[in-house]
MIROLUM-202144 format. One line per 4 residues: number of its first residue (from 1); their letters; for each residue x, y, z of C-alpha. Coordinates in Angstrom, 3 decimals. Layout:
<markes>
NUM) a) X/Y/Z; ... .
</markes>
This chain:
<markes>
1) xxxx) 146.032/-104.355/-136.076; 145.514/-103.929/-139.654; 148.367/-103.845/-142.318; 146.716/-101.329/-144.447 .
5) xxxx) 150.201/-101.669/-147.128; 153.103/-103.239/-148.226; 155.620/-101.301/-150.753; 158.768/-103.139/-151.375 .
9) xxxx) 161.647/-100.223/-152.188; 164.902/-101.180/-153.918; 167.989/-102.257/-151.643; 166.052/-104.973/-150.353 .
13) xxxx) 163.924/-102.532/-148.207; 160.409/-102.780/-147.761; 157.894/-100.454/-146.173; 154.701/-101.709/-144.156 .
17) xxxx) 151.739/-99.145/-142.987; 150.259/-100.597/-140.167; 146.841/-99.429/-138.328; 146.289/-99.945/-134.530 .
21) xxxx) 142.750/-99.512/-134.122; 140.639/-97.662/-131.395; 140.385/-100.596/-129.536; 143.692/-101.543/-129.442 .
25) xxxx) 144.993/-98.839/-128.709; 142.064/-98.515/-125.888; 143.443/-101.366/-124.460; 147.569/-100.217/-124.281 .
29) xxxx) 146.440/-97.199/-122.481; 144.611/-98.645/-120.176; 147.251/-101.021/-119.288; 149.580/-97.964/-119.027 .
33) xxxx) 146.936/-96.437/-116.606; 146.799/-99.629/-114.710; 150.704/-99.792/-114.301; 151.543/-96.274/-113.855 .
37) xxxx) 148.186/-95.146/-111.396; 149.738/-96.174/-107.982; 152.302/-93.585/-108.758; 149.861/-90.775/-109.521 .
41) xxxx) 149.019/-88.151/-107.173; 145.861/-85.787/-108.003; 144.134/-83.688/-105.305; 141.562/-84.791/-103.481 .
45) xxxx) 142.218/-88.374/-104.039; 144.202/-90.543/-102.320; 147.682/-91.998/-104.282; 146.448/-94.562/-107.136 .
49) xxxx) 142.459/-93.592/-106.178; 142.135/-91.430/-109.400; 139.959/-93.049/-112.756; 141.361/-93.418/-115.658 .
53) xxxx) 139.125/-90.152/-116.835; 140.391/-87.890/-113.691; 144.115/-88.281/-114.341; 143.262/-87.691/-118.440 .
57) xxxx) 141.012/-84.696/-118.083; 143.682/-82.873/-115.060; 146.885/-83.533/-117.204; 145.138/-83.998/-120.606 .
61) xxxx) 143.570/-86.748/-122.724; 147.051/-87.766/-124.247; 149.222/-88.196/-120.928; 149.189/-91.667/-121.563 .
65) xxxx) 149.812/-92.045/-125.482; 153.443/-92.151/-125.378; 153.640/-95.119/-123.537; 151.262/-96.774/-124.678 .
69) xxxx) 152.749/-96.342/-128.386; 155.947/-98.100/-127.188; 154.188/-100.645/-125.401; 151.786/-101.581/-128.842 .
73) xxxx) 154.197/-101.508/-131.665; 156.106/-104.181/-131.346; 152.764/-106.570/-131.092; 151.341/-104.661/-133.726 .
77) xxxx) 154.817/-104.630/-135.873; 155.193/-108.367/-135.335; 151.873/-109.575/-136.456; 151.958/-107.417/-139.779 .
81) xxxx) 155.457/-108.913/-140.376; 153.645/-112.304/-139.822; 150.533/-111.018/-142.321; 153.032/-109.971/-144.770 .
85) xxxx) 154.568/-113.429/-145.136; 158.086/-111.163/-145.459; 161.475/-112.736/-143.972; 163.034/-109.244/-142.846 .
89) xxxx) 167.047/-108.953/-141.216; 168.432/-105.540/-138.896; 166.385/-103.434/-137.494; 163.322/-101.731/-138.592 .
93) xxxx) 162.846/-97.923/-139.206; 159.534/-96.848/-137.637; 157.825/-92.987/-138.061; 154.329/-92.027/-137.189 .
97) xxxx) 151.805/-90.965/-139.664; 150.113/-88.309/-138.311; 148.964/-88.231/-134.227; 147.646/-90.049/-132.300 .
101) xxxx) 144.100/-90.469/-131.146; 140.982/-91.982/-129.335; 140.355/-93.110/-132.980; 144.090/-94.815/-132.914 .
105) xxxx) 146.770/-94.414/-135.004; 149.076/-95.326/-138.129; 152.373/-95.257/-138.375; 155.618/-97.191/-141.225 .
109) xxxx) 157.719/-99.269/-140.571; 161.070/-99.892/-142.982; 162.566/-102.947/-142.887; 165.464/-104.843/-144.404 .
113) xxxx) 164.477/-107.981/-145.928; 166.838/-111.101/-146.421; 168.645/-111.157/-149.392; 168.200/-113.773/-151.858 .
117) xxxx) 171.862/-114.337/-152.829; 172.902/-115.673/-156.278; 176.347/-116.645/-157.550; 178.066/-116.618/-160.543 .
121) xxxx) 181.300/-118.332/-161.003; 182.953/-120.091/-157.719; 184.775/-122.705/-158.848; 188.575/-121.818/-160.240 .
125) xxxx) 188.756/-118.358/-159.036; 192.314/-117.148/-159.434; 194.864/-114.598/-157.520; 198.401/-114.188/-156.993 .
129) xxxx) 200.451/-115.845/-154.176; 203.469/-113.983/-152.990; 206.981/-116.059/-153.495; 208.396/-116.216/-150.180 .
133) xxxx) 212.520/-115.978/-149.886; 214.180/-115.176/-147.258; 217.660/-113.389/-147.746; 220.035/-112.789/-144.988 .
137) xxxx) 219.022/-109.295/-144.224; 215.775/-110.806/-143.014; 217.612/-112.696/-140.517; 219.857/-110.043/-139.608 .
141) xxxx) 216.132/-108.386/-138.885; 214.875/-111.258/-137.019; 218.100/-111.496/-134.942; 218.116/-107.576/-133.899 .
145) xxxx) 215.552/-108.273/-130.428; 218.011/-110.419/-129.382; 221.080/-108.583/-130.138; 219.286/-105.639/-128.185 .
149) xxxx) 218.547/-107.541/-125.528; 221.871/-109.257/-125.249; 223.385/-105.927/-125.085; 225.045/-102.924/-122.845 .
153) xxxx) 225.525/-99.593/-122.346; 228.035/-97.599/-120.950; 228.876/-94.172/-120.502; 231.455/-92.185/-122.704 .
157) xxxx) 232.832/-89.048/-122.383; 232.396/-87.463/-126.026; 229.998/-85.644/-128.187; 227.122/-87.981/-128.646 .
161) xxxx) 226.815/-89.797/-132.016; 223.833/-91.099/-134.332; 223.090/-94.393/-132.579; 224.005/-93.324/-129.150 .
165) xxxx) 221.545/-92.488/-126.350; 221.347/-89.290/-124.022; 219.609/-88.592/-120.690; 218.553/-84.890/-120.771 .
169) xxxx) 216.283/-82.592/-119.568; 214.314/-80.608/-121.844; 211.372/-77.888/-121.827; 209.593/-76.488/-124.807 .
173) xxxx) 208.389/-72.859/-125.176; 206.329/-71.330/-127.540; 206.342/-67.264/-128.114; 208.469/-67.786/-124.922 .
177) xxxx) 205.894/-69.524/-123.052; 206.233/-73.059/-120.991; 203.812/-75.100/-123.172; 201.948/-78.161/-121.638 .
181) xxxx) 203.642/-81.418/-121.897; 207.058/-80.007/-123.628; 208.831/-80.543/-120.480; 211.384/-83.775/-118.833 .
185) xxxx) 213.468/-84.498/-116.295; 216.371/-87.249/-117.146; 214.466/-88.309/-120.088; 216.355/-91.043/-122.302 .
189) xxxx) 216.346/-90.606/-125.940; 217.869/-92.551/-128.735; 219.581/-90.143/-131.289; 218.372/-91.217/-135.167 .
193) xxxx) 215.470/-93.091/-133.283; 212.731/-90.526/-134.988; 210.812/-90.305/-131.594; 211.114/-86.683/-131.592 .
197) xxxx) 209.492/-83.951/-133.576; 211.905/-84.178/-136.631; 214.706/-81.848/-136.358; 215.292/-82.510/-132.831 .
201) xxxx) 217.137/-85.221/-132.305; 219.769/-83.912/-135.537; 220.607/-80.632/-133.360; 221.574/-82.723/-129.980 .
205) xxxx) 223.908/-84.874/-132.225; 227.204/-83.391/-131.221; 226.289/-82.261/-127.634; 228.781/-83.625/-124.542 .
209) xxxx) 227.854/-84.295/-120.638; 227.085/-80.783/-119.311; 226.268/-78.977/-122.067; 223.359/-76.962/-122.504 .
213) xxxx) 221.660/-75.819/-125.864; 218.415/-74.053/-127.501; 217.143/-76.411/-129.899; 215.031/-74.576/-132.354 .
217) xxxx) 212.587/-76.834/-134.173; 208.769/-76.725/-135.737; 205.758/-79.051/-135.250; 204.109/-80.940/-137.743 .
221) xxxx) 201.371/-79.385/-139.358; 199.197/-82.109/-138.267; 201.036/-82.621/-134.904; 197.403/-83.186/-132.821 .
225) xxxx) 197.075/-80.216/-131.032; 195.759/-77.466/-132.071; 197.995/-74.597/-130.696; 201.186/-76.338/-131.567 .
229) xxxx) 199.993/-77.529/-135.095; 203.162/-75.884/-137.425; 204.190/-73.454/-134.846; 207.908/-73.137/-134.470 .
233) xxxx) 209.323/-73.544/-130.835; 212.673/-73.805/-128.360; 213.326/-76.407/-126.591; 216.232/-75.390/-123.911 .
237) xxxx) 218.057/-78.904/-123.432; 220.675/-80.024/-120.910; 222.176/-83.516/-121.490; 223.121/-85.357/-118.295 .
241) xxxx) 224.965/-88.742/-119.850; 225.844/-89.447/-123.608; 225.834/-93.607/-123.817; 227.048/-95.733/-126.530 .
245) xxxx) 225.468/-99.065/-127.344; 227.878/-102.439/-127.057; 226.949/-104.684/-128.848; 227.649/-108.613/-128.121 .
249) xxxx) 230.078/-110.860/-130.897; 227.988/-112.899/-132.900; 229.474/-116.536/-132.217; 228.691/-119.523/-130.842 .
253) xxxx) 228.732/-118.473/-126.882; 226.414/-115.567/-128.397; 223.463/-118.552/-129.294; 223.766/-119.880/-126.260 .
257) xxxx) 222.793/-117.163/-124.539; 220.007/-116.177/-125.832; 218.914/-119.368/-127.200; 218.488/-123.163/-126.713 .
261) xxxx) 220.999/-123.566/-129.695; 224.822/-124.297/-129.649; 225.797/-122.725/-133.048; 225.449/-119.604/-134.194 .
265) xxxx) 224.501/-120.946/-137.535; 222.040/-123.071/-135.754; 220.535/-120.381/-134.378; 220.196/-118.413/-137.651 .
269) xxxx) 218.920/-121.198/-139.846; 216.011/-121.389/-137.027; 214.958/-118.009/-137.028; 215.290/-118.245/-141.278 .
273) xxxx) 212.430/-121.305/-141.187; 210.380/-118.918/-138.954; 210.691/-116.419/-141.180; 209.983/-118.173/-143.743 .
277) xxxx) 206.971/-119.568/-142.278; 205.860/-116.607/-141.065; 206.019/-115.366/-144.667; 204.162/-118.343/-146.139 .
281) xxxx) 201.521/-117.936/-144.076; 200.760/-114.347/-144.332; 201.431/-114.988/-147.956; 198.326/-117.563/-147.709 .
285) xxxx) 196.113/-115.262/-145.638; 196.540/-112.410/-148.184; 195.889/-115.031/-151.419; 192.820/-116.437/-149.400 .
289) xxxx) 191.429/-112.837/-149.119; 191.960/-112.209/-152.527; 189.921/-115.179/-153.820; 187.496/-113.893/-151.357 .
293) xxxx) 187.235/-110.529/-152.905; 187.097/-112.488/-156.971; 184.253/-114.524/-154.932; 182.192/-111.477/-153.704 .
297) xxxx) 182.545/-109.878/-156.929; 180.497/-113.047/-158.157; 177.687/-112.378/-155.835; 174.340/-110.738/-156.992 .
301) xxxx) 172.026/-109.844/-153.458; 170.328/-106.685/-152.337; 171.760/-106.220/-148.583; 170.146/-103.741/-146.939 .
305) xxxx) 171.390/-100.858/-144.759; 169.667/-102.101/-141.911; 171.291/-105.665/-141.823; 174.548/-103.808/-142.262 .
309) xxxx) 174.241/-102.061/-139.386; 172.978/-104.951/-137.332; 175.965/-106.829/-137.833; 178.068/-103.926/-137.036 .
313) xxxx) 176.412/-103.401/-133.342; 177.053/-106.722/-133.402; 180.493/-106.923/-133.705; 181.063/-103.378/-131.567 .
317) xxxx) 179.018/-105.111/-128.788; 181.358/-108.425/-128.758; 184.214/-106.219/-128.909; 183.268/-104.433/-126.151 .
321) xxxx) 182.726/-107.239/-123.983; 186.566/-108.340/-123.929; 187.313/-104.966/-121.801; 184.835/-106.539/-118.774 .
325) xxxx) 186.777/-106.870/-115.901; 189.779/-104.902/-117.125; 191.436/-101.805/-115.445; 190.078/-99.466/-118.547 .
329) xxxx) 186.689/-99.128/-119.755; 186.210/-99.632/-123.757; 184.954/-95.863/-123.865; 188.322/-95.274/-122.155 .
333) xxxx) 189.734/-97.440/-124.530; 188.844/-95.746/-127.222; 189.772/-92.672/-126.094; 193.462/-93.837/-125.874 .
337) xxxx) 193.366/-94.717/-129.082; 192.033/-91.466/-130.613; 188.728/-92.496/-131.746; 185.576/-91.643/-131.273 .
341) xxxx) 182.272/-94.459/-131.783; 181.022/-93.072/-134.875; 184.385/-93.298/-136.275; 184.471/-97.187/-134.950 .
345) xxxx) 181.042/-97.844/-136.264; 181.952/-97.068/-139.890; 185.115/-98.650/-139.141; 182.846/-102.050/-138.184 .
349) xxxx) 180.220/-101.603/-141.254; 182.988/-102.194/-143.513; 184.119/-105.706/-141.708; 180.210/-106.138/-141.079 .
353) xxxx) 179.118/-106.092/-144.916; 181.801/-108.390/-146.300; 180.874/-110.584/-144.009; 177.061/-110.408/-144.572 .
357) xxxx) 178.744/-110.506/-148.727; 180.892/-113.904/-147.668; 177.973/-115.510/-145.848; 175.328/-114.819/-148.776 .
361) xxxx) 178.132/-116.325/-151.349; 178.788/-119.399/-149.155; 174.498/-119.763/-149.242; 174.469/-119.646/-153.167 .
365) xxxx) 177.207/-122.000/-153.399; 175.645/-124.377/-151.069; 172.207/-124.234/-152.569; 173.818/-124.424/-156.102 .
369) xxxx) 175.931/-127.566/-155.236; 172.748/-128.926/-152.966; 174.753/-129.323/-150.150; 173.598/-131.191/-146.990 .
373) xxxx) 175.425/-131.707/-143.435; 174.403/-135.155/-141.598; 173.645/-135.205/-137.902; 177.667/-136.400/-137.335 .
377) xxxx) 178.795/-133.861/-138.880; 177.119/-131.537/-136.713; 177.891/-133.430/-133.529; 181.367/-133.047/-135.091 .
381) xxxx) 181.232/-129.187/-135.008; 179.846/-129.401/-131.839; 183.240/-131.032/-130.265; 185.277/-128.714/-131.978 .
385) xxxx) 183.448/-126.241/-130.428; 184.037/-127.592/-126.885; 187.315/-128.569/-127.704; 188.931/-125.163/-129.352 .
389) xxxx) 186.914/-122.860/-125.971; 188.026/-125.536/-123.340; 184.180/-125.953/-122.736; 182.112/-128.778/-121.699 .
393) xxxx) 180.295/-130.399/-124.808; 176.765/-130.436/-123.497; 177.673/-126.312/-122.087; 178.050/-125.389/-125.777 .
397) xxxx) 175.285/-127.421/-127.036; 173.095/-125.809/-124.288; 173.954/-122.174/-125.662; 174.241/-123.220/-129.394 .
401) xxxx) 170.627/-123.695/-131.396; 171.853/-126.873/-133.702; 170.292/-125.242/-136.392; 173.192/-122.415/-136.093 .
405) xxxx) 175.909/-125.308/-136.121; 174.569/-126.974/-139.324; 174.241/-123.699/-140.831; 178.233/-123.212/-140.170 .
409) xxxx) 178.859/-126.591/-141.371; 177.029/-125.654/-144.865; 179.092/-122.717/-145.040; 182.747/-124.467/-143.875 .
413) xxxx) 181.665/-126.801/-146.752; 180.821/-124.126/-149.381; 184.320/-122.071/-147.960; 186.278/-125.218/-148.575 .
417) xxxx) 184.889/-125.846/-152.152; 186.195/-122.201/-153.263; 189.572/-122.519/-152.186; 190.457/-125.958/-153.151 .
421) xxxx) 189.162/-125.308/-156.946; 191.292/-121.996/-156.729; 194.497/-121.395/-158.759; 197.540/-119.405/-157.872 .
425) xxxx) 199.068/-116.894/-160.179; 202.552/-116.649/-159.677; 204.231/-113.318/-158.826; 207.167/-112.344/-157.625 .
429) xxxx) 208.319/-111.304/-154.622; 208.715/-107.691/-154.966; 205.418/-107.776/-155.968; 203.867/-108.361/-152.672 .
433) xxxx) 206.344/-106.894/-150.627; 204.511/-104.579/-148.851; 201.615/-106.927/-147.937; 204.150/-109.162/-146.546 .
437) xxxx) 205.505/-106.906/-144.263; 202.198/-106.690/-142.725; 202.578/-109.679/-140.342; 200.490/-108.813/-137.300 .
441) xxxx) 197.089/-109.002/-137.641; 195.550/-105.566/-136.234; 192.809/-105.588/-133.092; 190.659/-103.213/-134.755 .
445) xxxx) 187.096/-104.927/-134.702; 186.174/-103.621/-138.610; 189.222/-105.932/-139.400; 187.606/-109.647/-139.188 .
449) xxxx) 184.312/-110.204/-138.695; 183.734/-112.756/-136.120; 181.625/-116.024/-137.021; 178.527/-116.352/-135.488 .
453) xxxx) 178.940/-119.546/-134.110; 182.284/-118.750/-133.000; 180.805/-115.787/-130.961; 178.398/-117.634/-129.331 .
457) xxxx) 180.611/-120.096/-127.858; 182.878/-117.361/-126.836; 179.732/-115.887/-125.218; 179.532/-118.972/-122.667 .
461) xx) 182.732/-118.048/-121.100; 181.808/-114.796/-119.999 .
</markes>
């Protein structure tokens, strides 16, 4: 092997020619020859009797080039990575240049290559902290799943209201035309719900037991399939039952059904302190990410496309994983969820490259501050570890290079640096309103980037 070049690009790229010589590549194809030959069948000769020259010159002097390409590469890639002295991340890039030959051949390979992360200001980063109150509408909120569930429904023999629900049948036409999927039998639906295609629900409003009626409504624009997109349609409709909602007294024999608490006021100043702390902490979690964002702005690294795309697959693969065993597939599961894997991938590059931009801060800061993490400390790590994946210690030292574990410890210690020098600015409520009322975290794998250490421990208990 000969590593004829070495042209560093910008985006922390680099691009090595590398030259495989005759008798290198001599060699490969031999060993192809040698592996494959028991399998070859030329006339005249018995099975895996055939030289090296008879199999070449009856199906040509390159029938054993491809293989032997793959099979030399690597070798050849690895040592001119080695030559090069270069400390490369993802995946490399390689093309030929030019064919190959009994002479050999060349071929480039692009490669990321670590970034060499600086920092500029990490210490007393600011961002605003939402103000969290909670008003009695948001326990009025908090109290409607057990109101629901604490309530009945009976039938009534009048029109049906807002509010009310109705068992009908229904079937949708188009042009006058049964169209798939338009079509129930004793279907319940919740008038003012919006679970219908909008206009629906408005025109059964007023509609008694027995009665039948053509609803006339159109579909979304962007309804989701294609022949029904904006077309207008009928639905003929029959309700069965119109039944009204009773709802249960708020008192004191109210809370203790549906709760371990005697008092109704008992009851609602509970489900005001989770509120509250539900509040606080998504208030926290949105503050933390902001800092994040002042911290990444800070950052000065070349990250190249190939290490972003590493730690995508990456984080598509461990996703993956949690569907083994499961009655769905994750193809499946996508699918279901209307998305296809390119769409997931570019989904994942965006969690993937803040993470690869938190990681390369947390390395600055560490180097800048001249961090260093003691042998307990590690052995600390370790048990948390084992403790947080129900694991036995020596199992997750056994799957877990130390070196990984110290390198999380750096970071924790880099991470907890930022956010204790960190001020809030005051806002007010209204002001992050909206992020607030995002309390659930989502499942969608481009939406936290998993720690490495983390996934390897989670690894052990597949």
């Amino acid at each position: 092997m000969n590593l004829k070049n070495v042209e560093k690009q910008e985006k922390g790229t680099a691009v090595l020619t590398i030259e495989v010589t005759a008798e290198e590549f001599d060699a490969a194809i031999q060993k192809v020859y040698n592996r494959q030959k028991n399998r070859i069948q030329i006339p005249g000769f018995r099975k895996g009797k055939a030289s090296r020259k008879i199999v070449e010159k009856m199906y040509g002097a390159a029938v054993f080039y491809e293989d032997a390409i793959n099979d030399i590469y690597p070798e050849a890639l690895t040592a001119a990575v080695e030559e090069s002295g270069l400390d490369i991340v993802g995946y490399p890039n390689v093309d030929m240049v030019g064919e190959a030959g009994p002479e050999g051949f060349t071929f480039t390979a692009k490669i990321g290559l670590k970034p060499v992360p600086k920092i500029g200001q990490y210490k007393g980063l600011a961002a605003p902290r939402a103000l969290v109150e909670v008003t009695d509408a948001d326990v009025d909120a908090e109290m409607k799943p057990l109101i629901n569930r604490a309530s009945r429904t009976e039938s009534v023999e009048r029109p049906a209201e807002n509010g009310d629900k109705v068992v009908i049948d229904f079937e949708g036409f188009k042009d006058g035309v049964p169209f798939e999927g338009g079509k129930a039998e004793s279907y319940t639906l919740e008038l003012g719900s919006g679970s219908f295609i909008p206009g629906f629900e408005d025109q059964v409003v007023g509609m008694s037991a027995g009665e039948e009626r053509d609803i006339q409504v159109t579909f979304p624009e962007e309804y989701g399939v294609e022949e029904l997109n904006g077309a207008p349609v009928v639905f003929k409709v029959k309700v069965h039952e119109v039944q009204t909602t009773i709802l249960p007294e708020l008192d004191d024999e109210f809370a203790k059904d549906v709760s371990e608490f005697d008092t109704l006021e008992e009851l609602r100043d509970d489900l005001r302190q989770k509120v509250e702390t539900r509040g606080n902490e998504t208030a926290e979690r949105h503050y933390k990410d902001a800092i994040l964002s002042k911290l990444i702005d800070q950052l000065d690294a070349e990250i190249p496309e190939t290490m972003v795309d590493f730690e995508a697959d990456q984080m598509i693969e461990n996703y993956a994983q949690q569907f083994q065993g499961q009655d769905f597939t994750f193809e499946q599961y996508l699918q279901m969820m209307g998305m296809t894997m390119d769409g997931l991938r570019d989904q994942a590059k965006v969690g993937a490259l803040r993470e690869i931009q938190t990681n390369l801060a947390y390395q600055a800061i560490a180097e800048a501050e001249g961090f260093e993490v003691t042998d307990e400390e590690v052995e600390a790590e370790y048990q948390h570890l084992a403790d947080e994946h129900d694991m036995e210690l020596e199992t997750v030292k056994a799957r877990i290079p130390a070196e990984d574990v110290r390198n999380e410890v750096l970071l924790k210690k880099a991470q907890e640096l930022v956010y204790s020098t960190a001020t809030i600015e005051k806002v007010n409520v209204e002001d992050l309103k909206p992020q607030l009322d995002d309390t659930e975290e989502t499942a969608e794998p481009a939406a936290e980037a998993e720690e490495p250490v983390e996934a390897a421990a989670e690894a052990t208990e597949e």
